[in-house]
N, C-alpha and C positions, 0 to 999 in steps of 0.2 A: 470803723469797726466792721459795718457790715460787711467789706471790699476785702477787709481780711480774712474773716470767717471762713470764706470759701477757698481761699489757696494759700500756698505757705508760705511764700513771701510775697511782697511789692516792693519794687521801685518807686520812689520819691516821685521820679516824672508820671510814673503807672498813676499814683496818687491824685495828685495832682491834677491831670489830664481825667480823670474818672471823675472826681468831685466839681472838677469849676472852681478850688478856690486860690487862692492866692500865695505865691512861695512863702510869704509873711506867717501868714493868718493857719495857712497846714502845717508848717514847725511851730509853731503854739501848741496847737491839736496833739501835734504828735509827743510834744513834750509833758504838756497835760498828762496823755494816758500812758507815757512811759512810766511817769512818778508815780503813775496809780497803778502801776506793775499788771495794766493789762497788754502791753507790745515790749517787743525789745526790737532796738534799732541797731543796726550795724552797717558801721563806717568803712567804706573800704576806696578803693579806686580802679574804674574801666578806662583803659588806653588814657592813663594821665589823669582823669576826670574824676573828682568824689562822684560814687556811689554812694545814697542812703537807703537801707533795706529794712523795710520792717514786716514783723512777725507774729501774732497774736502768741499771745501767752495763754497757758490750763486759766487763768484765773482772767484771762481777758474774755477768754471761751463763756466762762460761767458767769462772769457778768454780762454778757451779750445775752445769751440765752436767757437768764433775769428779766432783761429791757426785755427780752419780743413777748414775754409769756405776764409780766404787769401788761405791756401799753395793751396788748390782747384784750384785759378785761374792758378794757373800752372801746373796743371795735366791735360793732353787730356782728355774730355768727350767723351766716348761713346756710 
């Protein structure tokens, strides 16, 4: 979610190669928070190849923005 926040789509490899995790283990993830209608994915194809592109969603936004502003209460201010 964080990787999305900041631009409007990613690449699956973008993913992937940003996180460290496993082609497995990041279509979980990403399945996880589609059903939770914060990304929408979309399937398409470059020179023959599936492309997968995802996208944060308004309500993926407001729940990210949730997470930083809870875990906040437990980080010292300085």
């Amino acid at each position: 979610m964080s990787l999305l926040i900041s631009v409007k789509a990613a690449e699956f490899a973008y993913l992937k190669e940003k996180t460290g995790a496993t082609p497995g283990n990041l279509s979980v993830q990403i399945s996880k928070l589609t059903e939770a209608g914060y990304i929408i994915v979309k399937k398409s194809f470059r020179d023959n190849y599936p492309l997968t592109t995802c996208s944060i969603t308004p309500k993926g936004v407001k729940a990210f923005e949730k997470y930083v502003a809870d875990i906040s209460t437990y980080l010292p201010i300085k």
